[in-house]
C-alpha positions in Angstrom: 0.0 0.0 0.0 1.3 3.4 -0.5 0.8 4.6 2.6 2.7 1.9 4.2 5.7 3.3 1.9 5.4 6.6 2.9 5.8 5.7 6.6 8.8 3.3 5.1 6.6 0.1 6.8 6.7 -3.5 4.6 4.0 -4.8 6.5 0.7 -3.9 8.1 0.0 -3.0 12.2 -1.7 -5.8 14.1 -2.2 -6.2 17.8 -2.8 -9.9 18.7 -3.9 -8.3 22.0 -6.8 -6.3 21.6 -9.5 -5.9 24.6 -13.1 -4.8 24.4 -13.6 -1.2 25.0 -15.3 -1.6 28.7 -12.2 -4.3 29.7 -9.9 -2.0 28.9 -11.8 1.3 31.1 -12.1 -1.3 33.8 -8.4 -1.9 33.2 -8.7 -5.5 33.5 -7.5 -5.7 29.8 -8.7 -9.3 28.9 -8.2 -10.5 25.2 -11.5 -10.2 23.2 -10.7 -13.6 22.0 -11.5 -14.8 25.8 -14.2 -12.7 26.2 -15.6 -14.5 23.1 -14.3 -17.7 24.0 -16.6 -17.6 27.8 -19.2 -16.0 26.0 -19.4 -18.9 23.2 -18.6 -22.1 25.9 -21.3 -20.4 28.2 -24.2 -20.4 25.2 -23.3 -23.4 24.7 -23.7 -25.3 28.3 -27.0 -22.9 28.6 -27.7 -24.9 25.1 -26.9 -28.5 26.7 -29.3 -27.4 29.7 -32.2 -26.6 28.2 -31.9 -29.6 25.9 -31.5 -31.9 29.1 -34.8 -30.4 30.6 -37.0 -30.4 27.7 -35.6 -33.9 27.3 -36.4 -34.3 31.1 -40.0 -32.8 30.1 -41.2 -34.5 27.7 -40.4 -37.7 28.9 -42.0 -36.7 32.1 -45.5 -35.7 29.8 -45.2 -39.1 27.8 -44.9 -41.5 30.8 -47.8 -39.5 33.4 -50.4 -41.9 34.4 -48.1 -45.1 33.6 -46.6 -46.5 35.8 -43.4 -45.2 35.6 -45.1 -41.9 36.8 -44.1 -41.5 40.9 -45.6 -43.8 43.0 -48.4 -42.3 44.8 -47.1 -43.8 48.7 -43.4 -41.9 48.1 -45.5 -38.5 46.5 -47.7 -38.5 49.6 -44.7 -38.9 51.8 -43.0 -36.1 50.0 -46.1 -33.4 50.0 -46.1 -34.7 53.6 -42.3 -33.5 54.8 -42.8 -30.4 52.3 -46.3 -29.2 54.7 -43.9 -29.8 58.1 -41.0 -28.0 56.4 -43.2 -25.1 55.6 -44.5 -25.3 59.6 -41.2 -25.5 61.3 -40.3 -22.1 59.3 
């Protein structure tokens, strides 16, 4: 490029180092490839949860009323410990 003549450069500027605007006014100056990095891996184990519980769901909707749904002696016992929990607050 001409301009890179002028300033009597043979190659171009680059920072492998460069931080997001708000990083680098905290002054905490971490790489905007981490940023992205976190960013990304957090979407994606926010992807693998919601997966897992819509899994969880569904299965939960196909198998109510069979009898793999929760036996109605351990659910009475349950609603029974939540009602004394709730008492003994």
């Amino acid at each position: 490029m001409p301009w890179q003549r002028w300033l009597g450069r043979t190659s171009t500027f680059h920072s492998s180092r460069r931080t997001t605007p708000s990083a680098r006014n905290r002054g905490e100056g971490i790489p905007a490839t981490t940023l992205v990095r976190e960013a990304i891996e957090g979407w994606i184990d926010d992807q693998k949860a919601k997966r897992l519980r819509d899994e969880i769901a569904a299965y939960a909707l196909e198998m109510a009323g069979t009898s793999a749904d929760l036996d109605p002696e351990l659910e009475a016992a349950a609603a029974a410990e939540l009602k004394a929990a709730a008492e003994r607050k």
